[in-house]
C-alpha positions in Angstrom: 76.9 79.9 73.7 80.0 79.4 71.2 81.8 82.3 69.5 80.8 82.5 66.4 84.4 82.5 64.9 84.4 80.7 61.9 86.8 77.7 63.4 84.6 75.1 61.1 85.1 77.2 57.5 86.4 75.1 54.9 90.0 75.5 54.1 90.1 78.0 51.2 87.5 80.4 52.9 89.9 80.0 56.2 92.6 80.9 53.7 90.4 83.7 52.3 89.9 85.4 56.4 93.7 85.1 56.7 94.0 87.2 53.6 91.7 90.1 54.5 93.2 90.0 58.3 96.1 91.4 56.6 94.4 94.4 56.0 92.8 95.7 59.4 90.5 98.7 58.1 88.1 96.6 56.1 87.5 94.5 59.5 85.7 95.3 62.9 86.4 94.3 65.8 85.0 91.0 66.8 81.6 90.8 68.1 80.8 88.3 71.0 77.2 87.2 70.5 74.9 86.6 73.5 72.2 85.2 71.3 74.0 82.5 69.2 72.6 78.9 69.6 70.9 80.1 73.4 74.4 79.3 75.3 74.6 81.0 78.6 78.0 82.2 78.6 80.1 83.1 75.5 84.7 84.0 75.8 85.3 87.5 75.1 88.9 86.2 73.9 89.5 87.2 70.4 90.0 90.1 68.2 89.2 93.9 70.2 90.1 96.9 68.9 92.9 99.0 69.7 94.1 102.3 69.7 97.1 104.1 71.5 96.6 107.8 73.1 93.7 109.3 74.7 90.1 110.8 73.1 86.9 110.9 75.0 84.9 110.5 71.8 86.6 107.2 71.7 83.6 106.1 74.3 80.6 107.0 71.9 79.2 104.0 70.6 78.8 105.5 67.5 82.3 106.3 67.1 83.7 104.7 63.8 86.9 102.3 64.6 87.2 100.6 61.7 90.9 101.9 61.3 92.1 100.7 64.6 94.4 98.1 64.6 92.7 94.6 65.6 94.7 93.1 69.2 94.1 90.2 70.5 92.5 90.5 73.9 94.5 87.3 75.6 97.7 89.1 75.5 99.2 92.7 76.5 100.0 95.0 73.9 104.1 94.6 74.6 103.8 91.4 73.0 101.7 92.8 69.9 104.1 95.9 68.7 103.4 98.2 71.5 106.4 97.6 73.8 107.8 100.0 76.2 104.5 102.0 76.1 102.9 103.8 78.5 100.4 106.1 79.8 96.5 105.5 77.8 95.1 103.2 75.2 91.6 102.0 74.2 90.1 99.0 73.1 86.5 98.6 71.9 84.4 95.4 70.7 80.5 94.8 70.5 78.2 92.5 72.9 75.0 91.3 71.0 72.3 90.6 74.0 69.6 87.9 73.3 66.0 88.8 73.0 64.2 89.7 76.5 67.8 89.0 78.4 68.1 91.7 81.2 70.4 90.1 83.4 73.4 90.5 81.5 77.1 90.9 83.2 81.2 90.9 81.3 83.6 89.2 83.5 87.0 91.1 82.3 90.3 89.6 82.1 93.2 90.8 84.4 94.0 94.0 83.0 97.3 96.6 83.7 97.4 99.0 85.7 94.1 101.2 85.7 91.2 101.1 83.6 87.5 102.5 83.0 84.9 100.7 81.0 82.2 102.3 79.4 78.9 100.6 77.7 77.1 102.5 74.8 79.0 105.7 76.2 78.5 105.4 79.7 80.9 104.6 82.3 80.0 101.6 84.3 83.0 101.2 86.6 86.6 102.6 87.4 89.1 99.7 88.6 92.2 101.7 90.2 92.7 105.1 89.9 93.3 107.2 86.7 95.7 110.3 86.7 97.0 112.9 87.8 96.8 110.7 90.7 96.9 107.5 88.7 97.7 104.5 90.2 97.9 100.4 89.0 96.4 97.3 91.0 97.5 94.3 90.6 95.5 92.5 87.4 92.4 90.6 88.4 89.6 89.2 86.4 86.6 92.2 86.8 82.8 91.4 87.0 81.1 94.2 85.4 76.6 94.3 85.5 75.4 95.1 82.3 72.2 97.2 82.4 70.2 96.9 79.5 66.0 97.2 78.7 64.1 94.1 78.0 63.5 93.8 73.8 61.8 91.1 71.5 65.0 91.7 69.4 68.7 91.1 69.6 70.8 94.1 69.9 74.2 95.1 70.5 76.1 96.8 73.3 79.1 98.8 72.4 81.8 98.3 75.4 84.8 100.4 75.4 87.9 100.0 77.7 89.7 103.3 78.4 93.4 101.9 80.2 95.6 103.9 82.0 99.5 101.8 82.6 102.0 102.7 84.9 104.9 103.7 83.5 106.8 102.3 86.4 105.6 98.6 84.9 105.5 99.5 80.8 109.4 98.6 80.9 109.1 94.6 81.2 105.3 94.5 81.6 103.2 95.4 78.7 99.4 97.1 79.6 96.0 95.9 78.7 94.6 92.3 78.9 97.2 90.0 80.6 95.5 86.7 79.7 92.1 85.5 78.5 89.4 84.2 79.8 87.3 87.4 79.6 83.2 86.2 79.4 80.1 87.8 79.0 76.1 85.9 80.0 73.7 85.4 82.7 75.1 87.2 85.5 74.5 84.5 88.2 76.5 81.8 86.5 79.3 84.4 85.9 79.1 85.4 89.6 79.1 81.8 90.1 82.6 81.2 87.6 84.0 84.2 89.4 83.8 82.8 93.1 85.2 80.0 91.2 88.2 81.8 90.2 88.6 83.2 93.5 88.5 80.5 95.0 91.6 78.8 92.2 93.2 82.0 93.0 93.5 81.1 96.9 94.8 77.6 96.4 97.0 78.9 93.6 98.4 80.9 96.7 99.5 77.6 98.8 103.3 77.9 98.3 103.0 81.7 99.8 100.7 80.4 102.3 103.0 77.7 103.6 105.7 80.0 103.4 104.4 82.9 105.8 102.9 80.2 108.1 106.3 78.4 108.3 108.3 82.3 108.7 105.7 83.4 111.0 105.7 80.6 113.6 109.7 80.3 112.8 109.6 84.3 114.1 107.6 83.9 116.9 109.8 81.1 118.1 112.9 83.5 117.7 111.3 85.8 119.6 109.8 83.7 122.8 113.8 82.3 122.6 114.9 85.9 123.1 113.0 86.9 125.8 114.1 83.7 128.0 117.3 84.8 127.0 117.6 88.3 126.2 121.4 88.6 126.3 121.5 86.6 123.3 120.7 88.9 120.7 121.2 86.5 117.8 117.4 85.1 118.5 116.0 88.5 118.0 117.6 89.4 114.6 116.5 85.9 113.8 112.7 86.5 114.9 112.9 89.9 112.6 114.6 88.0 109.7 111.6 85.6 109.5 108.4 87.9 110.9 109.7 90.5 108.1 109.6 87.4 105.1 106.5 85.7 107.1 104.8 89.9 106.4 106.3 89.9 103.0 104.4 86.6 101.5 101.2 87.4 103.8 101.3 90.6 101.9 101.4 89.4 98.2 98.8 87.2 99.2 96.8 90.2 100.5 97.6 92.2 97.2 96.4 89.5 95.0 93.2 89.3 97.1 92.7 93.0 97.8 93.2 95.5 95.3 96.5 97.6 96.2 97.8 100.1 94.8 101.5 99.7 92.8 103.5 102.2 94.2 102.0 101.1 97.7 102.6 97.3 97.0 106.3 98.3 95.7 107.0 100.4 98.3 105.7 98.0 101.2 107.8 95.4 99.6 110.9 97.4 99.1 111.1 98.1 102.5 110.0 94.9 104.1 113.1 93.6 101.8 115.3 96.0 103.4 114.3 94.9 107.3 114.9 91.3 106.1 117.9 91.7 104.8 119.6 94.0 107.5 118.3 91.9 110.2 119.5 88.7 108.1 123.4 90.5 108.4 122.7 91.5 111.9 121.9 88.0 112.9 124.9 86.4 111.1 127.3 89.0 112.3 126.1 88.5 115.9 125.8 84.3 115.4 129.1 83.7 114.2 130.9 86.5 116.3 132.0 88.3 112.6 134.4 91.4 113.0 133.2 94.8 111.5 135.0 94.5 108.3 135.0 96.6 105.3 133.1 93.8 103.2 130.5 94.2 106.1 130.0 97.7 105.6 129.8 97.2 102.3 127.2 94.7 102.4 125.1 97.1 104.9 125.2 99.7 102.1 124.5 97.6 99.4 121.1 96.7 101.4 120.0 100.2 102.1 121.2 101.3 98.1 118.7 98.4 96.6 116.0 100.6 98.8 116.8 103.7 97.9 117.2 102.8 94.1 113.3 102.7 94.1 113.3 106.3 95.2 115.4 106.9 92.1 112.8 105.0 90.4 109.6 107.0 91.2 111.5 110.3 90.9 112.4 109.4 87.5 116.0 109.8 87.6 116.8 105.9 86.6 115.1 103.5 84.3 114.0 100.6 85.8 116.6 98.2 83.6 119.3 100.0 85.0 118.4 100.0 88.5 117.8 96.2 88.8 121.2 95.9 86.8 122.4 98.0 89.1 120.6 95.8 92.5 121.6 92.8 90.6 125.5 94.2 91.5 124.2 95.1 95.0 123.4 91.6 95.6 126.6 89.9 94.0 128.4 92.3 97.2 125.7 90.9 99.8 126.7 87.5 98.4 130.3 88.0 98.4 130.2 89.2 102.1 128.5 86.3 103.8 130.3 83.6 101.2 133.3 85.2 102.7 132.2 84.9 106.3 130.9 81.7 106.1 133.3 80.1 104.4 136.1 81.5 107.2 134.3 80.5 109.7 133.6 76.7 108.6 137.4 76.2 108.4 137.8 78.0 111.7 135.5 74.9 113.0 132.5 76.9 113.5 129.6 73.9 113.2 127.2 76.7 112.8 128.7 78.3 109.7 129.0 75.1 108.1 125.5 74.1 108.5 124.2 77.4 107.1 126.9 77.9 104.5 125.0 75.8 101.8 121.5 77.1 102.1 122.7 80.3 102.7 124.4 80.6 99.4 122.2 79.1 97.3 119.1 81.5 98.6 121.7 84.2 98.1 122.8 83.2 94.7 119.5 83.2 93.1 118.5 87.1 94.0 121.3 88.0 91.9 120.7 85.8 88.8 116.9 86.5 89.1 117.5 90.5 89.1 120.0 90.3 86.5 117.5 88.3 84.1 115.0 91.0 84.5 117.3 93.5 83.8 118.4 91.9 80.3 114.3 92.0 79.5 114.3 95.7 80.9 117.5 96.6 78.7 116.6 94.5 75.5 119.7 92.4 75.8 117.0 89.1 75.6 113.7 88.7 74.2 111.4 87.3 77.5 112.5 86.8 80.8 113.2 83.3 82.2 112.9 82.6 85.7 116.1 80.7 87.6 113.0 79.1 89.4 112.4 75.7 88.6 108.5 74.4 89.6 109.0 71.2 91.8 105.3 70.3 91.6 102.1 72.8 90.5 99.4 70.2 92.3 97.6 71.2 94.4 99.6 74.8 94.3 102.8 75.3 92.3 105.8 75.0 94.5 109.1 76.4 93.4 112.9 75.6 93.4 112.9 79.3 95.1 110.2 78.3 98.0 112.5 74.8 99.0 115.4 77.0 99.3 113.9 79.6 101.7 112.2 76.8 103.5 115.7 74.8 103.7 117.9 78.1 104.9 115.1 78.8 107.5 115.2 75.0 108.5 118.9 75.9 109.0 118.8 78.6 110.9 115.8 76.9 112.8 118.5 74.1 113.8 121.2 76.4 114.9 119.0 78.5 117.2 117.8 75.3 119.1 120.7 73.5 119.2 122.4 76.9 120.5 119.8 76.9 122.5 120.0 73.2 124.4 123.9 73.4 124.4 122.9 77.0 126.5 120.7 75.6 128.8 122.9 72.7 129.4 126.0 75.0 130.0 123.9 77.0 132.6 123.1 74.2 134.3 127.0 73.2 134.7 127.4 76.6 136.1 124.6 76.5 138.3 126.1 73.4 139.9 129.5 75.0 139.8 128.1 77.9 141.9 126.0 76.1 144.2 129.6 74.4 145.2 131.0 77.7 145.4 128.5 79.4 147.2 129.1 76.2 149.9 132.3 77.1 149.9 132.0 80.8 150.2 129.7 80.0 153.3 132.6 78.6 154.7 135.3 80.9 154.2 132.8 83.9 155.1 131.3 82.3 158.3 128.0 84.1 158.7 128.6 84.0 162.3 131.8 85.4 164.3 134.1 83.7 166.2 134.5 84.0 169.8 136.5 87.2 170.4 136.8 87.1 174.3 136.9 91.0 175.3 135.2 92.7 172.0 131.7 92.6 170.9 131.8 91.9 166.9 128.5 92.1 164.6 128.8 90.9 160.9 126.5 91.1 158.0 126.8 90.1 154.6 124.3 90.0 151.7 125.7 89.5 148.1 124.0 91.0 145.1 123.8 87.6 143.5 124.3 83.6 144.2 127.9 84.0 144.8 129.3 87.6 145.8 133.1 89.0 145.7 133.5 90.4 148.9 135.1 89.1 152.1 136.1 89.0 155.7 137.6 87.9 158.0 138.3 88.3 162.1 141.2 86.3 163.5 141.7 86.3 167.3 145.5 86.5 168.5 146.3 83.9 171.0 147.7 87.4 172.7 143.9 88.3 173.0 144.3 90.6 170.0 141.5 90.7 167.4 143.4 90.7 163.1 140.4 92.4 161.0 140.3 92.1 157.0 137.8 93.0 155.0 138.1 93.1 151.2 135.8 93.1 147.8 136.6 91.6 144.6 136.3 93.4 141.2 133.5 91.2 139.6 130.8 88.9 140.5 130.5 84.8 140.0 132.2 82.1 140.1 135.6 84.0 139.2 135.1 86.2 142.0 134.6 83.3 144.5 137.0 81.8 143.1 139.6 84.9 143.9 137.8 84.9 147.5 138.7 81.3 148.5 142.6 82.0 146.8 143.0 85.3 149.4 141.3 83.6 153.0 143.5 80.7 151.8 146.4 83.0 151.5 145.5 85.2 154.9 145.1 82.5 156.8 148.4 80.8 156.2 150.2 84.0 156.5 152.0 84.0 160.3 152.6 87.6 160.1 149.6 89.9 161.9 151.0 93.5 161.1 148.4 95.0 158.5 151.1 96.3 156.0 152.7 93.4 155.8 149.4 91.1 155.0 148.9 93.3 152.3 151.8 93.1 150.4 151.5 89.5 151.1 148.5 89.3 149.8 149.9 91.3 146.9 152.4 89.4 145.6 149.7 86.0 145.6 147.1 87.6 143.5 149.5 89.8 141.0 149.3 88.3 137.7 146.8 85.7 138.9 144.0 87.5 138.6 141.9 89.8 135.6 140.4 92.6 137.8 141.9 93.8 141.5 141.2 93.6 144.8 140.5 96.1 147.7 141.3 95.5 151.0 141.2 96.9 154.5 143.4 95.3 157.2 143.8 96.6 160.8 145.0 94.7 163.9 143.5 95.7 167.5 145.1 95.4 170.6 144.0 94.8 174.4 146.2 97.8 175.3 143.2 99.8 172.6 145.8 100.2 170.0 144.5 100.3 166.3 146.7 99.8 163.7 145.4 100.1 159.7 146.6 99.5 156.7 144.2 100.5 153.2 144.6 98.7 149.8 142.1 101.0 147.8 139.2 100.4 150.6 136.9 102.4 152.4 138.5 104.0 155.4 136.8 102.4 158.6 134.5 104.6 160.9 134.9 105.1 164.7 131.5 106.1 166.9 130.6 107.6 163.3 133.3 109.5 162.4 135.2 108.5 159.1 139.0 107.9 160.5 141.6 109.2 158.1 144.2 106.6 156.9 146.8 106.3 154.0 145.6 104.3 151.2 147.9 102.7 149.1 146.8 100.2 145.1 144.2 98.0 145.1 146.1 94.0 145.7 146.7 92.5 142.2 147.6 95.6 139.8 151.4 96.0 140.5 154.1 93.5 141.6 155.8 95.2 144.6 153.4 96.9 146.5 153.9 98.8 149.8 151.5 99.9 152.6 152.0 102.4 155.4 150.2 101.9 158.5 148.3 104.4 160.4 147.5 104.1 164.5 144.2 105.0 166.5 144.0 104.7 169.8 140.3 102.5 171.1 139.2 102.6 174.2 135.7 100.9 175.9 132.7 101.4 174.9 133.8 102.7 171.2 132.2 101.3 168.3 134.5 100.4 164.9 132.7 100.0 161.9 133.9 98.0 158.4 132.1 98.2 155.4 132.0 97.6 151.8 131.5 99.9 148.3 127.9 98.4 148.0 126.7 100.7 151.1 127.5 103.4 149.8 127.0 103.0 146.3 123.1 101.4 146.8 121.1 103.1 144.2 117.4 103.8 144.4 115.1 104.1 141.7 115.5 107.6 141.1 119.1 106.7 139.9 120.5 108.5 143.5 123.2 106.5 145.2 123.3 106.6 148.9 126.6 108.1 149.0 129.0 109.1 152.1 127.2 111.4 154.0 123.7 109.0 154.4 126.9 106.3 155.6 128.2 108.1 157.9 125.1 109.1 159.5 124.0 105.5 159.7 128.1 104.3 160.5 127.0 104.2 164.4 123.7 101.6 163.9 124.2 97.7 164.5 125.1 96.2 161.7 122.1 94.5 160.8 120.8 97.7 160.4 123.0 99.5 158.5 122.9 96.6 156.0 119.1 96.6 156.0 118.9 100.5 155.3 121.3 100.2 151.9 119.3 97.2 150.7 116.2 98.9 150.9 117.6 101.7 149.0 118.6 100.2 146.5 120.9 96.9 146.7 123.4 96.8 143.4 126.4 95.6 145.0 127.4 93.3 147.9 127.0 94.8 151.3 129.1 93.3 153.8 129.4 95.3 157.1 131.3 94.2 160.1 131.3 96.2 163.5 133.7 95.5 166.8 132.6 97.1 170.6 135.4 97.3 172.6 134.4 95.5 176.2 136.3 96.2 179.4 140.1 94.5 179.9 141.2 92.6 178.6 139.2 94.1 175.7 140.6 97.9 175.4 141.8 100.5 177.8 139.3 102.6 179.4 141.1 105.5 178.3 142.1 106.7 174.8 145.9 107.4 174.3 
């Protein structure tokens, strides 16, 4: 079927139409005949009639609208006088149906925001919903049935279009018919051209689709990199950046499949675009180590204003040109932040600032230009709105400057996360190495069995928390048949805390002096200024006549047959220069027990969050030392145990008596 629109006139009765256009009353609006030369389908595109405001006589088929104004029905009505306007309109134009043809169906063109089509005066369907509750979709072409009793003769169907816009859109889009390609036929074949269209609408999708496929699996990445390393925090504002844009474009998609309402759509976007961007600031800030500035807090506010400008928006209390004037601002202080940042940082020598510092920029550059261009439209400083976008191909799907940009800046960020990754993974490996050595050493230094100590019975345990602990000890016989004990713990853990370890047994054991007080002060004055953290440190020298002498740097007092001994307790070893240590005598004699140990006895922590404290020590101070060791692990092992225990024997041991 061909619309009968007069294309093949001659030229003075063309001229003749043009004349009498210019004066709307004396025309209808434009029939679209079924019946004309048998065709199957015939374009609704043309001539409809139009009229601003609301009546529901406006439906009856009868209804006179030979004063409306004639619209045409492939454009919005912003582009035909009626710009800026909102809230209801009506169009109306006729359908002739061929004799005997039942199976009759309209295939609308994508129309804004919310409409209602009636036939001869009765509603057929409702796409959206009308007010008070009124709310747009998205515009998509409509298939409509058109009911209608077999006759032997032509006749005409009066259709009616009663549209509802959104306010929130009649600013810089206009309502009504967006484009054409509105039909009316056989209801098959226009079923058949609408699957058609759905399908062209699907690949027209392809830049969004490769865009949430490449986000998505980009984000999931991020994330599986954050739990293998989940002190690294960069990966996981990364993995929200890109699962928050991967959501964004799988949405629109959605949307232009699925009817959605606006102020859902909007809102859903607005805030995804909020997520995005404070995880995008997060994960620079925590990549490239940036200080909390006052650009940076500026930038975090500029994010969460562009979100709540929309709330402005829907309560009415900003029109839409000013608020994306307003964003457009917003962005320019985003932009100005991370130019800032990443410009610092690449001529500090961070490699990757300078690797993200182009594609950054340019993905940041174009929100504001983009925004700012709308808001010209919006404010009426220019006549249309021209996209910064620049399509680099339309075939098979149009692909923009926009989507190479995003896809570049993720590549980037892609690049820096692996490579972050790998130099990681490379650098644990070093340290792994560098702490298998030391734990060799530490095995050395810390025998893990004691020496022979003719005349005492001595008992040693130790279990670090990790590969390589920080605490120590050491027993030194006296060629006098005395027994030197020292047992210390180091403020850390690692390799630095070995390292500190090795630098003290190195220290004690060159050290000719035995008298506790002076050991300590030796070892003192070698670890003052060497060190980050301190040390604490128990020394205490036993005689064969049973005489214990003890001197305490910050450690835990020693107990004897399970009774804490009371001693002076001077620093811990590294925090001042000169330190000095009194010395406090005990008198051992046979048979007593003497027990060392470390802070991570008594501060072993169940799960219950108890520690195991003093009191459970000292009532376990009198077990073997395997023992005690065992109980604190099984409660809870935080810290490294060590626990050392001496039995004095018969002479030339100790006295049997105590003095």
């Amino acid at each position: 079927m061909r619309l009968r629109n007069g294309f093949r006139l001659p030229l003075l009765f063309a001229c003749l139409l043009f004349l009498l256009s210019l004066s709307p009353g004396r025309l209808r609006a434009q029939t679209f005949n079924a019946q004309t030369e048998r065709e199957n389908i015939t374009s609704l595109d043309g001539l409809w009639r139009f009229h601003a405001g609301d009546n529901p006589a406006w439906a009856d088929p009868n209804f006179d609208d030979s004063q409306w104004p004639l619209l045409r029905s492939d454009e919005n009505w912003a582009t035909q006088g009626y710009k800026g306007y909102s809230g209801f309109a009506w169009y109306r134009f006729q359908v002739v149906v061929p004799p005997g043809e039942r199976d009759l169906s309209l295939l609308l063109p994508p129309i804004l925001t919310s409409y209602q089509v009636f036939a001869d005066g009765k509603l057929v369907k409702t796409v959206g919903r009308m007010p008070p509750d009124g709310t747009g979709i998205p515009p998509r072409p409509v298939l409509l049935p058109l009911q209608s009793a077999a006759s032997q003769s032509p006749r005409s169907i009066e259709i009616a279009l009663r549209v509802w816009h959104w306010p929130g859109w009649s600013s810089y889009h206009g309502g009504g018919p967006q484009a054409g390609g509105g039909l009316v036929g056989q209801s098959f074949l226009l079923q058949k051209q609408t699957e058609l269209s759905h399908d062209s609408r699907l690949l027209s999708n392809g830049g969004d689709y490769t865009l949430a496929l490449v986000e998505g699996i980009a984000g999931l990445l991020g994330l599986l990199l954050f739990l293998i390393r989940r002190t690294e925090w960069e990966y996981l504002w990364f993995a929200g950046n890109a699962l928050s844009n991967a959501t964004t474009f799988a949405f629109f998609i959605f949307c232009r499949l699925v009817p959605v309402a606006l102020i859902t759509r909007d809102w859903v976007d607005n805030f995804l675009n909020l997520a995005s961007a404070l995880f995008f600031i997060a994960f620079l800030v925590t990549l490239l180590r940036a200080r909390r500035t006052v650009m940076l807090y500026l930038a975090t506010a500029a994010s969460l204003g562009i979100f709540l400008g929309y709330f402005l928006l829907q309560s009415g209390l900003i029109y839409v040109g000013l608020l994306n004037l307003t964003d457009a601002i917003l962005y320019v202080v985003i932009l100005a932040w991370a130019a800032d940042l990443l410009i610092r940082k690449s001529r500090m020598g961070f490699p990757d600032a300078r690797l993200l510092l182009v594609p950054v920029l340019l993905a940041l550059t174009l929100n504001p230009i983009e925004t700012a261009l709308y808001a010209g439209y919006q404010l009426g400083w220019q006549k249309s709105i021209t996209s910064p976008y620049l399509d680099l191909f339309t075939r098979p799907f149009t692909f923009t400057g926009d989507d190479a940009v995003e896809i570049l800046f993720l590549l980037a960020m892609l690049a820096i996360l692996i490579n972050r990754f790998a130099r990681t993974r490379r650098e644990e490996q070093r340290l792994v190495g560098e702490l298998e050595a030391a734990r060799s050493m530490q095995s050395l230094l810390v025998p893990a069995t004691p020496p022979v100590t003719p005349g005492f019975t001595v008992e040693s345990v130790y279990l670090p928390a990790s590969e390589v602990g920080g605490d120590f000890f050491q027993i030194l016989p006296g060629e006098d048949g005395s027994l030197l004990i020292v047992v210390g713990d180091v403020s850390g853990k690692g390799l630095k805390a070995a390292m500190t370890v090795s630098a003290i047994i190195g220290a004690l054991r060159d050290y000719p002096t035995r008298r506790p007080a002076d050991i300590l002060a030796h070892l003192n004055r070698v670890l003052y200024g060497q060190i980050g953290g301190f040390v604490t440190c128990c020394a205490a020298l036993l005689t064969t006549e049973g005489k214990l002498t003890i001197a305490n740097a910050g450690h835990l007092a020693p107990y004897r047959n399970g009774e804490e001994l009371a001693v002076d307790s001077g620093l811990p070893l590294g925090i001042v220069a000169e330190g000095s240590y009194g010395e406090t005598d005990y008198p051992l004699a046979a048979g007593e027990l003497l027990t060392f140990m470390s802070d991570g006895v008594v501060e072993a922590r169940n799960t219950k969050g108890e520690l195991y404290g003093f009191e459970r020590t000292q009532q376990v101070s009198s077990r073997p030392a395997a023992s005690i060791a065992e109980t604190a692990k099984q409660f809870g092992q935080e810290d490294d145990i060590t626990v050392v225990s001496i039995q004095c024997g018969p002479p030339p041991g100790c006295s049997h008596e105590r003095r």
